[in-house]
ChimeraX commands (.cxc) that place a marker at each C-alpha (Angstrom):
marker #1 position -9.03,10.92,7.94 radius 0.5
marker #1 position -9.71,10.01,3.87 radius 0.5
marker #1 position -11.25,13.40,3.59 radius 0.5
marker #1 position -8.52,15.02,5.21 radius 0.5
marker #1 position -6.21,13.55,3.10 radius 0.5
marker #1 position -6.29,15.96,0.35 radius 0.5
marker #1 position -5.39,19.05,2.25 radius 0.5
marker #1 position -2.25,16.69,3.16 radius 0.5
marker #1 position -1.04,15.70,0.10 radius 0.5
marker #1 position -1.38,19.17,-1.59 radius 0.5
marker #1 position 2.21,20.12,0.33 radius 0.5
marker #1 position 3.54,16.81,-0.33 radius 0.5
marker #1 position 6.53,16.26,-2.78 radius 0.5
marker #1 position 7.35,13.41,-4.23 radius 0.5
marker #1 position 10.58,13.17,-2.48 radius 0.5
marker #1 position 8.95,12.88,0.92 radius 0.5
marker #1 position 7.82,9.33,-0.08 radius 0.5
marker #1 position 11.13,8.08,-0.68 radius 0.5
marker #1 position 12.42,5.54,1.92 radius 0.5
marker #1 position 11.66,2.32,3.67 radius 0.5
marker #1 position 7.97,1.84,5.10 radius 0.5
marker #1 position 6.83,-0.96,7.83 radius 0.5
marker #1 position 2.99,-2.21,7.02 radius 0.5
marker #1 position 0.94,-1.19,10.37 radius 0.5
marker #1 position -2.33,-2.38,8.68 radius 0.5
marker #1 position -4.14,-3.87,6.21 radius 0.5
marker #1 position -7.97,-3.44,5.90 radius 0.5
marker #1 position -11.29,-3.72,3.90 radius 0.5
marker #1 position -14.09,-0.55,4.18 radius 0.5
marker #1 position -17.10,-1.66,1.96 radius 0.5
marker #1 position -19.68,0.52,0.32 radius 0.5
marker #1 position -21.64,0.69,3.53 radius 0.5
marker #1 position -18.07,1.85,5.24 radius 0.5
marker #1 position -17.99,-1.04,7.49 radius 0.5
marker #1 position -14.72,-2.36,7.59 radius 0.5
marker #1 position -13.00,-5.79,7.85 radius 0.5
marker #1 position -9.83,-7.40,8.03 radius 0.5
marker #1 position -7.55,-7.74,4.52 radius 0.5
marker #1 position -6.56,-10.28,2.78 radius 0.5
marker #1 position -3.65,-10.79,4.93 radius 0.5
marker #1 position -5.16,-11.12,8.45 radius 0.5
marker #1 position -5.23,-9.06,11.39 radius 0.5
marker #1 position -1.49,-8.70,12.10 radius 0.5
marker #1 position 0.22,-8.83,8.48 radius 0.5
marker #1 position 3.80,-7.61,7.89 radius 0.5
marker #1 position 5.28,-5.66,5.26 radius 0.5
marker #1 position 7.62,-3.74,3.68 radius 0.5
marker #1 position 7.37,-0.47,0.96 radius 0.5
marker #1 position 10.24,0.39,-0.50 radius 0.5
marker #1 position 10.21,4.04,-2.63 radius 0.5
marker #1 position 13.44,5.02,-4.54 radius 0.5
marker #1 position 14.53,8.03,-5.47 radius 0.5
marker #1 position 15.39,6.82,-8.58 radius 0.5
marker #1 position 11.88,6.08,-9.39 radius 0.5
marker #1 position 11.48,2.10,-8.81 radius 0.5
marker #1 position 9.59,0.68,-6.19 radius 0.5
marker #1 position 8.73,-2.89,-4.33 radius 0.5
marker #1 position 6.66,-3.85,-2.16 radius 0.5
marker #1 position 6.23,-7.25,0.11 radius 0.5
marker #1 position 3.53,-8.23,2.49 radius 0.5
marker #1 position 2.99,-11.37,4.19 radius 0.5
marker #1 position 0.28,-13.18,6.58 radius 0.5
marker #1 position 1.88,-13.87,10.24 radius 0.5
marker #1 position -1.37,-15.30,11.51 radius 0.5
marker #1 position -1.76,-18.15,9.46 radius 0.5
marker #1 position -1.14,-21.76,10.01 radius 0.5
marker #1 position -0.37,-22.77,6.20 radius 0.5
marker #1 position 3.58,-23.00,5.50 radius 0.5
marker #1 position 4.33,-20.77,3.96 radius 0.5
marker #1 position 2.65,-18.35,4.66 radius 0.5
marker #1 position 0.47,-16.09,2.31 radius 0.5
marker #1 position 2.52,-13.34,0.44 radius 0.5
marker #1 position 1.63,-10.61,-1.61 radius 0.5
marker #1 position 4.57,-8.48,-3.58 radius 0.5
marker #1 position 5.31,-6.82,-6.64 radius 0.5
marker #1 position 7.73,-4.37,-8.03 radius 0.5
marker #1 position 8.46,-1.95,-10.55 radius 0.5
marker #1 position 8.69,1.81,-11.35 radius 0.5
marker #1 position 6.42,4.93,-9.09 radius 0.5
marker #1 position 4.92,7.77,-10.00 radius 0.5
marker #1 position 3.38,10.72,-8.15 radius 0.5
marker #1 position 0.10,12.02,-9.68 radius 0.5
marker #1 position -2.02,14.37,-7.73 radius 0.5
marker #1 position -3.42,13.13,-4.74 radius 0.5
marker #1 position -2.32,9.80,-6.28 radius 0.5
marker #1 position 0.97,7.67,-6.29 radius 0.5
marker #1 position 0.72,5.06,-9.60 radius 0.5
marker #1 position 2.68,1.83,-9.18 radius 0.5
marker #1 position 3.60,0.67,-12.71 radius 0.5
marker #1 position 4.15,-3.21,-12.00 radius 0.5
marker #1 position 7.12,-5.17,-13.94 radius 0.5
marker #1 position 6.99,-8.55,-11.35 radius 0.5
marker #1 position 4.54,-9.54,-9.13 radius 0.5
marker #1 position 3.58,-12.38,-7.19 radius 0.5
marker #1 position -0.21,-12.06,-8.88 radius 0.5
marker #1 position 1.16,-13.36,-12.55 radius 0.5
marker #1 position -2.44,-10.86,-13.78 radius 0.5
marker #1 position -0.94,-7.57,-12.00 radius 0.5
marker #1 position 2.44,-7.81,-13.85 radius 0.5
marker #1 position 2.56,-5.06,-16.86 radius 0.5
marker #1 position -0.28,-3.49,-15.04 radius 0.5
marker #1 position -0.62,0.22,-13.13 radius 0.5
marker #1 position -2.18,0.01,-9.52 radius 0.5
marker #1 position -3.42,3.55,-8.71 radius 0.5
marker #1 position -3.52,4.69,-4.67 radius 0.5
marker #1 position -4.69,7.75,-3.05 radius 0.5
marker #1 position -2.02,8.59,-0.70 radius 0.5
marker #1 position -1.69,10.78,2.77 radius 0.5
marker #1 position 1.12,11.50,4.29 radius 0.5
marker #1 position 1.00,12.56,7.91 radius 0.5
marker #1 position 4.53,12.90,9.56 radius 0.5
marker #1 position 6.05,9.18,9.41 radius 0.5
marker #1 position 3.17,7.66,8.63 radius 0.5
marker #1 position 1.74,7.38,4.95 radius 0.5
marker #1 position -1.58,5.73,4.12 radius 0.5
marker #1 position -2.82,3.97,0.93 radius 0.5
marker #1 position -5.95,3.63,-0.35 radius 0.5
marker #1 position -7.24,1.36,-3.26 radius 0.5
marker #1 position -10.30,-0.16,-4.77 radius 0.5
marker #1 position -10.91,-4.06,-5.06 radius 0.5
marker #1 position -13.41,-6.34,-5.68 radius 0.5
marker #1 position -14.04,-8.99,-3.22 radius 0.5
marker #1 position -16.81,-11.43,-3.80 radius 0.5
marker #1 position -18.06,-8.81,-6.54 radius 0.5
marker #1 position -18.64,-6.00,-4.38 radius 0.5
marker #1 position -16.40,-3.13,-4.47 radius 0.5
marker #1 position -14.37,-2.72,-1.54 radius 0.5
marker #1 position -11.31,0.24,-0.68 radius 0.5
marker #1 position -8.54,-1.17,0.48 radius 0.5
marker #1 position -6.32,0.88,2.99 radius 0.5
marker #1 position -2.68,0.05,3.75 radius 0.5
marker #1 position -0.84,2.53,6.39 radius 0.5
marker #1 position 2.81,2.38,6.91 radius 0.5
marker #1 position 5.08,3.54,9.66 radius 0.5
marker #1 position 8.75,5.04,7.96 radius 0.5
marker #1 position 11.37,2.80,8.85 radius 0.5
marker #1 position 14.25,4.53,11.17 radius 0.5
marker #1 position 17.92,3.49,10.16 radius 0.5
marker #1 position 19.07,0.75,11.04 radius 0.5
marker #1 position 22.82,1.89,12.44 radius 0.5
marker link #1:1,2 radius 0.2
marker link #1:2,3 radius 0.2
marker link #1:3,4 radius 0.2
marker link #1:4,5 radius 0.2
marker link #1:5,6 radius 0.2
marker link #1:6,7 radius 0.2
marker link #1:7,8 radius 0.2
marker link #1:8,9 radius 0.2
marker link #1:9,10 radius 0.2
marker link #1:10,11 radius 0.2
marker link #1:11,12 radius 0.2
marker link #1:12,13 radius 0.2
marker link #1:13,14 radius 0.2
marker link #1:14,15 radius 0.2
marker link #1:15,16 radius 0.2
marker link #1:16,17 radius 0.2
marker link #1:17,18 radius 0.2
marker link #1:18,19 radius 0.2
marker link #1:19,20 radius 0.2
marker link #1:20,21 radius 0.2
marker link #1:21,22 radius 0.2
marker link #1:22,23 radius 0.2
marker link #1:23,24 radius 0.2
marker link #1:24,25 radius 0.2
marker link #1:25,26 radius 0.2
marker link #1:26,27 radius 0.2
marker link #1:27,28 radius 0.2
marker link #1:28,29 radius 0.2
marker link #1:29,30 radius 0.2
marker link #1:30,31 radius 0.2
marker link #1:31,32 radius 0.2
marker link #1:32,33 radius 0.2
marker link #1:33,34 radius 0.2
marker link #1:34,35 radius 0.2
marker link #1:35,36 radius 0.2
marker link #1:36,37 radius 0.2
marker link #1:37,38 radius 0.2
marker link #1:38,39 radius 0.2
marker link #1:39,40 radius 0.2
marker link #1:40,41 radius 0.2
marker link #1:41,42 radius 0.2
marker link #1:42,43 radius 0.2
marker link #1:43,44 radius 0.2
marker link #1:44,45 radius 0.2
marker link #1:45,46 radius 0.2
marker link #1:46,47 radius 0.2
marker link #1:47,48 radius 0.2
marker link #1:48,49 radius 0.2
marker link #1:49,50 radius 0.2
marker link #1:50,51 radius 0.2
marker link #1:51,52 radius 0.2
marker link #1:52,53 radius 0.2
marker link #1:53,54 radius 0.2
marker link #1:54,55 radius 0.2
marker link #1:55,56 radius 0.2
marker link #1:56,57 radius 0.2
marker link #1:57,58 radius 0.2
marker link #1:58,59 radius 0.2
marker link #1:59,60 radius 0.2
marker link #1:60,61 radius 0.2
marker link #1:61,62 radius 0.2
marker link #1:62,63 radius 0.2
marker link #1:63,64 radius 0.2
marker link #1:64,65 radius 0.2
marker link #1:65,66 radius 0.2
marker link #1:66,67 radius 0.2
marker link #1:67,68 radius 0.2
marker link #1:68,69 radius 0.2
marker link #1:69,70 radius 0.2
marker link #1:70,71 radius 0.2
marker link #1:71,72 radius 0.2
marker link #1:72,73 radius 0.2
marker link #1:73,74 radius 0.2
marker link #1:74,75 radius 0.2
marker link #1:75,76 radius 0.2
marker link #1:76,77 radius 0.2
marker link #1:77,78 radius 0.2
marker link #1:78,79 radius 0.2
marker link #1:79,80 radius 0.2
marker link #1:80,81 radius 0.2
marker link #1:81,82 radius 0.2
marker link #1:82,83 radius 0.2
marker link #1:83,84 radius 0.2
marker link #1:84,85 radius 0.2
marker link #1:85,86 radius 0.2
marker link #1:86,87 radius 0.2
marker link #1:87,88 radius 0.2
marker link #1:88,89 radius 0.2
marker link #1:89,90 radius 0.2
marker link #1:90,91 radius 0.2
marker link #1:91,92 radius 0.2
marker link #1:92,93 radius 0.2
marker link #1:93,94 radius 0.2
marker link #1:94,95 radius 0.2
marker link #1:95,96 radius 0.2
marker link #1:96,97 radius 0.2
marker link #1:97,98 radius 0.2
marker link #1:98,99 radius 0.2
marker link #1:99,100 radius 0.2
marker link #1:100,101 radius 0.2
marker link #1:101,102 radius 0.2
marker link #1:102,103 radius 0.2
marker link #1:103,104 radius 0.2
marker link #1:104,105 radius 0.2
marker link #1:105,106 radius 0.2
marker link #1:106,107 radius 0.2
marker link #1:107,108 radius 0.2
marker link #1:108,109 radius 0.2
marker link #1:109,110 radius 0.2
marker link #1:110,111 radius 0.2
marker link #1:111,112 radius 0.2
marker link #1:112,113 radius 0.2
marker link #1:113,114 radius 0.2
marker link #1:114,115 radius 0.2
marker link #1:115,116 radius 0.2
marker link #1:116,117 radius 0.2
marker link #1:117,118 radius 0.2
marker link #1:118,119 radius 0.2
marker link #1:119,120 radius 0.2
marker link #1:120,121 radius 0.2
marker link #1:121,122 radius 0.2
marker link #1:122,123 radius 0.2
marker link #1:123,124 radius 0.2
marker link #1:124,125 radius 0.2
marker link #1:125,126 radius 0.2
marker link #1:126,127 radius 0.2
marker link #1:127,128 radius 0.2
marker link #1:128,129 radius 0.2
marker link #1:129,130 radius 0.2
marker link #1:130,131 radius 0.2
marker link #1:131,132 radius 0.2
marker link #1:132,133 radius 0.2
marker link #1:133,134 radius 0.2
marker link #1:134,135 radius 0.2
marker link #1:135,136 radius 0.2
marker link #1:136,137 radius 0.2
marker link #1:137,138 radius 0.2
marker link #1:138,139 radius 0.2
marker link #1:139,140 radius 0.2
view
């Protein structure tokens, strides 16, 4: 599906990201492509939030934990399409060392469902870490 990604994104405008996006998973594929859970479990929730007018937020939280509160990860600020690429310039965050920073994604976009792909190091190996999100359906 990665590799077929590009073919998808090449007749995707910008304006087909807009909207309100439900996390439907969260994982880890190392350099060896195996894959394991993310950082936020195996059942995380989440929401993506692209505006038209160019900002952008983004919350995720841990729903199999037994710590109160939970784990959360979120972070907002301004979105850009580039290429194959969406680039998340980050104003607030709940990392204090992402804010002021730009977190690059692949992105494809297949129907309602849009997935993201980034790089991370987890105990200092590289890893890709792929998010895929289910458009939200109004709520009246």
């Amino acid at each position: 599906m990665i590799r077929a990604a590009a073919a998808i994104v090449g007749s995707m405008n910008a304006s087909d990201l807009v909207g309100t996006w439900e996390l439907m998973s969260y994982y880890d594929i190392d350099e060896h492509e195996a894959t394991s859970k993310g950082p936020l479990g195996v059942s995380p929730r989440g929401l993506l939030i692209y505006g038209a007018h160019g900002y952008m937020s983004v919350s995720m939280m841990r729903t199999d934990s037994a710590t109160e509160p939970p784990p959360f990860m979120g972070y907002a600020g301004t979105w850009r399409r580039r290429g194959a690429e969406v680039v998340h310039a980050i104003t607030v965050c709940s990392n204090p060392a992402w804010a002021n920073t730009e977190q690059v994604r692949q992105i494809s976009l297949a129907g309602d469902v849009l997935t993201l792909i980034g790089a991370a190091r987890v105990g200092g190996r590289r890893q890709r870490r792929v998010l895929t999100w289910r458009r939200s359906r109004p709520l009246a």
